[in-house]
VMD Tcl script that draws the C-alpha trace (Angstrom):
set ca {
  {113.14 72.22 76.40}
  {115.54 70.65 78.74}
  {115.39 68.07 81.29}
  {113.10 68.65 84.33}
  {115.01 68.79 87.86}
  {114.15 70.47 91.75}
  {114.72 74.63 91.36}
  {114.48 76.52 94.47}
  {113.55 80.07 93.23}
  {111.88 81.75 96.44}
  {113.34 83.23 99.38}
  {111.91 81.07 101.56}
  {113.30 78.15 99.81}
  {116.72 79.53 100.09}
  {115.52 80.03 104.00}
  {114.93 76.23 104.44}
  {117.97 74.83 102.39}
  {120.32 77.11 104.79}
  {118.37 76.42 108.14}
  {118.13 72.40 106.78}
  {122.37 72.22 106.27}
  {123.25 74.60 109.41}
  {120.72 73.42 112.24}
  {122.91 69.43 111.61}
  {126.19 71.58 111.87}
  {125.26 73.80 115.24}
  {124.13 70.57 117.20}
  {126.89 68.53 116.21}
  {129.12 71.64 117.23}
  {127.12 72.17 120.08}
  {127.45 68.31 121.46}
  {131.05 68.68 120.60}
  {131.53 71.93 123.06}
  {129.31 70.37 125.93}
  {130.76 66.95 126.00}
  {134.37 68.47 125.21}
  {133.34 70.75 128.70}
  {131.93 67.79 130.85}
  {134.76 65.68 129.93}
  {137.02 68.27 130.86}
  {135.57 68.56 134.15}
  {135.41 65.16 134.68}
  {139.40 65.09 134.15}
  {139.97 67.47 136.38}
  {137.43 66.09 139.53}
  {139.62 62.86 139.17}
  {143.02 64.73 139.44}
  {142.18 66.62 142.07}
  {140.75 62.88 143.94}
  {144.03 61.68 143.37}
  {146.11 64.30 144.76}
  {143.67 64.38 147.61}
  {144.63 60.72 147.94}
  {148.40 60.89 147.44}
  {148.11 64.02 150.04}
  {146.75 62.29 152.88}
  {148.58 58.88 151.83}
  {152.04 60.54 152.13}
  {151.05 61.57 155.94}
  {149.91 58.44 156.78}
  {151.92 55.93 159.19}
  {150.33 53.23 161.55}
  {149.67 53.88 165.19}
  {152.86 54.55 167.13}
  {155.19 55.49 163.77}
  {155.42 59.15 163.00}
  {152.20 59.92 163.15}
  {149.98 61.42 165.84}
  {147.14 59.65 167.19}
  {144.74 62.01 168.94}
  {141.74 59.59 169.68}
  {139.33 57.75 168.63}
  {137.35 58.78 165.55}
  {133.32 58.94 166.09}
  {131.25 57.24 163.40}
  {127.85 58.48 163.25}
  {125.70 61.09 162.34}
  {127.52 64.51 161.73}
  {125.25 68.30 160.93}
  {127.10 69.75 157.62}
  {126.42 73.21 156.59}
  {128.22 74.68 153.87}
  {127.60 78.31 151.48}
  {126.66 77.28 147.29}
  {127.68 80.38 145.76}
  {124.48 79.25 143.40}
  {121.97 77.91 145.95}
  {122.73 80.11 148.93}
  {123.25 78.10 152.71}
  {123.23 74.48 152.14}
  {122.42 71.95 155.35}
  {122.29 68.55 155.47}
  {123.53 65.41 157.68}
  {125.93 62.97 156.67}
  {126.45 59.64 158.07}
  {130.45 58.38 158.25}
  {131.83 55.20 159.17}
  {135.24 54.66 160.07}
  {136.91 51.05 160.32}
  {139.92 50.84 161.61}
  {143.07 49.77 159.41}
  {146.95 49.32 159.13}
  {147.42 52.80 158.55}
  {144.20 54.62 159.54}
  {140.45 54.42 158.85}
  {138.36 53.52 155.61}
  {135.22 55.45 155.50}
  {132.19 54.90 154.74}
  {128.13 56.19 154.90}
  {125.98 57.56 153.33}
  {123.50 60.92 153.51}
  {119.96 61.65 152.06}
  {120.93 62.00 148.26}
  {124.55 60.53 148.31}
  {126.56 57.10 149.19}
  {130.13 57.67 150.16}
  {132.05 54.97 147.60}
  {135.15 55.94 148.85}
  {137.38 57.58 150.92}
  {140.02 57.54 154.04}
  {141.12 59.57 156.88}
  {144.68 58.63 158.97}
  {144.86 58.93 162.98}
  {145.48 62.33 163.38}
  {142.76 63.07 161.12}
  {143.68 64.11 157.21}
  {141.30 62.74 155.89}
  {139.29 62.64 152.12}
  {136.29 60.63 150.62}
  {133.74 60.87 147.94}
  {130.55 60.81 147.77}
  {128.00 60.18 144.50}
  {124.68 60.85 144.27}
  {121.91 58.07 144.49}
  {119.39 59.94 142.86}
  {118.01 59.48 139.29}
  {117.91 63.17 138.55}
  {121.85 63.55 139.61}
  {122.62 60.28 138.51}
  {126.70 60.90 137.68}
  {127.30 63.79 140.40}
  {129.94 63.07 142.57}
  {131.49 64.93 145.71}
  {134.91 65.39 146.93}
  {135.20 66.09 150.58}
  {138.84 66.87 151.85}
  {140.05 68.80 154.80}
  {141.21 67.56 159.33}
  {139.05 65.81 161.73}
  {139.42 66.66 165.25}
  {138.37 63.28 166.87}
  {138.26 65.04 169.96}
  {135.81 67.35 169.36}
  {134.25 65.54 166.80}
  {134.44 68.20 163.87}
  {135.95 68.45 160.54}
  {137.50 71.51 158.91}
  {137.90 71.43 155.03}
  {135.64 71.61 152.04}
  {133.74 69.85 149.23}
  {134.36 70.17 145.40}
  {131.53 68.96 142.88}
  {132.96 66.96 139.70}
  {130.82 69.44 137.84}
  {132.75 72.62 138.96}
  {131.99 74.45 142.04}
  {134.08 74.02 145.33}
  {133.05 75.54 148.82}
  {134.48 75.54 152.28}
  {132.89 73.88 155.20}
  {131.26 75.99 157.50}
  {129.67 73.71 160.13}
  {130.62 69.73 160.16}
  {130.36 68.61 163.48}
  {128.99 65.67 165.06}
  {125.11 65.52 166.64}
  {126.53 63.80 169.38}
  {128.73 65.61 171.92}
  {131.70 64.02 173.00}
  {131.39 62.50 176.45}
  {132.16 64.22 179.41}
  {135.27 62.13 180.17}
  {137.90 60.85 178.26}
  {138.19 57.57 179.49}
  {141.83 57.70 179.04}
  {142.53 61.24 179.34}
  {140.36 61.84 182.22}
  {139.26 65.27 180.85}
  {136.67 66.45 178.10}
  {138.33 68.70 175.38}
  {137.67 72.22 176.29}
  {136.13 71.51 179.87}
  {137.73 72.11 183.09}
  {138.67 69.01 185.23}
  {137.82 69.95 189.36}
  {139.08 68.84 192.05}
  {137.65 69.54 195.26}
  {139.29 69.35 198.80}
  {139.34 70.61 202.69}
  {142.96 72.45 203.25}
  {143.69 71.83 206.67}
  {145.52 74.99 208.36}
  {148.31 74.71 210.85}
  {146.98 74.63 214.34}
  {149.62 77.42 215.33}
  {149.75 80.75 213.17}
  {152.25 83.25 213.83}
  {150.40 86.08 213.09}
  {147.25 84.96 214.42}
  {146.16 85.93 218.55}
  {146.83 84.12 221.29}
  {144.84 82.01 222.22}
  {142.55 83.50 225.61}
  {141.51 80.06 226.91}
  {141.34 76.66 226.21}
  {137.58 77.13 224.77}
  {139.52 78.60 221.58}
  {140.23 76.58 218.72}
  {143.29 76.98 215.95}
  {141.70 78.40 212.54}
  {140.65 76.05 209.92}
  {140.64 77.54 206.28}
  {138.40 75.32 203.68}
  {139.19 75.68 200.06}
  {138.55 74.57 196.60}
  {141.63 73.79 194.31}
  {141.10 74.33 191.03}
  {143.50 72.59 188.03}
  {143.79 73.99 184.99}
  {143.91 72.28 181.47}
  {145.69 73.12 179.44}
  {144.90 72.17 175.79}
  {147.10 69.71 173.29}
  {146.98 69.78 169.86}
}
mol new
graphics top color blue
foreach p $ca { graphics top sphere $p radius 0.5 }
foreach p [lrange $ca 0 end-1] q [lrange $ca 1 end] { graphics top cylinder $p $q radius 0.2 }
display resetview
C-alpha cells in the first residue's frame, strides 16, 4: 500500500498525546495566575508604602511650626508582639534608630531576620518604615510598619502589613528600657507621681485650742506631707 507514517491506535496513546499537549498549557496557565497574583500584591504593598508616606509627610512640620513635639524619641531595643492569624502569637525584638532631621527622624535598625531600609517618624510621633527580610529563605519579603510613638513612654501603637498579604495590629511594642525616672526637663516621669515633702508650721495661737495652763506648755505643731498631683498631657 500507502506510505508509512506514526498511527496512534491505543488508548493509552491517545492518554499520552492529551497529557503531552495539556501538562505545557496548565503550567504556563498556572505561572501566569501565580505571577499575575504576586505581582498584584506587590502593587498593592507599594501603594499602601506610599500613602503611608504621604500620610505622615502631610503632618510633618519642623520643631516649633505646627507640630507638637512631645520628647525625645528612644533608639534602641524595643519587645514587639503581635497575633499572625496563620502562625498564632508572634514575638520578637526590633532594633530602631532615629536621627534627627529638618522635619523629624529617619529610622533605621534592624531585628533578627529583617533590616529596616526605610522609613520615618515626625516629632509627635506618626511615624512608618519598612523592613525586608535578610534571610535566604524569605529573600523578597518585606514589612510595612505604620501606626504613633509615644516618646514618652517609649511605645508604639499601630500595625504591620506583609507585601505578601496579611496585615495585623500591634499588640505589645514597647521599649526594654524604661524611661527614666525624671524628665530632665519636665521634672516628672510619665505616669508617676512627683512628691514633695515638707514640715507645715502651725500658728502658735489657735482659737479653738485651750489655754495655755503654764508656761511649760507649748503652741501645737502639725507636720504634714503635701502631695502634688500630675496631671497628664497629651
Amino acid at each position: 500500500g500507502g506510505g508509512s507514517g506514526f498511527k496512534i491506535t491505543s488508548s493509552w496513546g491517545i492518554a499520552l498525546l492529551v497529557a503531552i499537549t495539556l501538562i505545557p498549557c496548565l503550567c504556563i496557565v498556572g505561572c501566569a495566575c501565580f505571577f499575575g497574583k504576586r505581582c498584584k500584591r506587590r502593587k498593592s504593598f507599594e501603594k499602601a508604602v506610599e500613602a503611608a508616606r504621604d500620610g505622615v509627610s502631610s503632618k510633618s512640620h519642623g520643631k516649633g511650626g505646627g507640630q507638637t513635639y512631645s520628647a525625645e524619641p528612644f533608639s534602641g531595643e524595643y519587645h514587639v508582639e503581635y497575633d499572625d492569624e496563620k502562625y498564632g502569637d508572634q514575638v520578637s525584638s526590633l532594633q530602631l534608630n532615629f536621627s534627627d532631621s529638618a522635619n523629624g527622624y529617619t529610622l533605621s535598625g534592624y531585628s533578627s531576620g529583617t533590616i529596616v531600609e526605610d522609613g520615618h517618624a515626625n516629632y509627635d510621633g506618626r511615624a512608618w518604615w519598612v523592613e525586608k527580610s535578610t534571610e535566604k529563605e524569605l529573600g523578597g519579603v518585606k514589612i510595612l510598619s505604620k501606626g504613633k510613638f509615644n516618646f514618652k513612654d517609649r511605645s508604639f501603637k499601630g500595625g504591620r502589613l506583609s507585601n505578601l498579604g496579611g496585615s495585623f495590629p500591634y499588640t505589645t511594642f514597647k521599649a526594654t528600657e524604661p524611661p527614666p525616672l525624671n524628665d530632665p526637663e519636665e521634672g516628672y516621669r510619665p505616669g508617676g507621681l512627683p512628691v514633695v515633702t515638707g514640715m507645715v508650721q502651725g500658728d502658735p495661737y489657735v482659737p479653738s485650742a485651750p489655754p495655755l495652763t503654764n508656761f511649760h506648755d507649748e503652741p501645737p505643731v502639725v507636720v504634714g506631707t503635701v502631695v502634688q498631683q500630675q496631671h497628664e498631657m497629651y
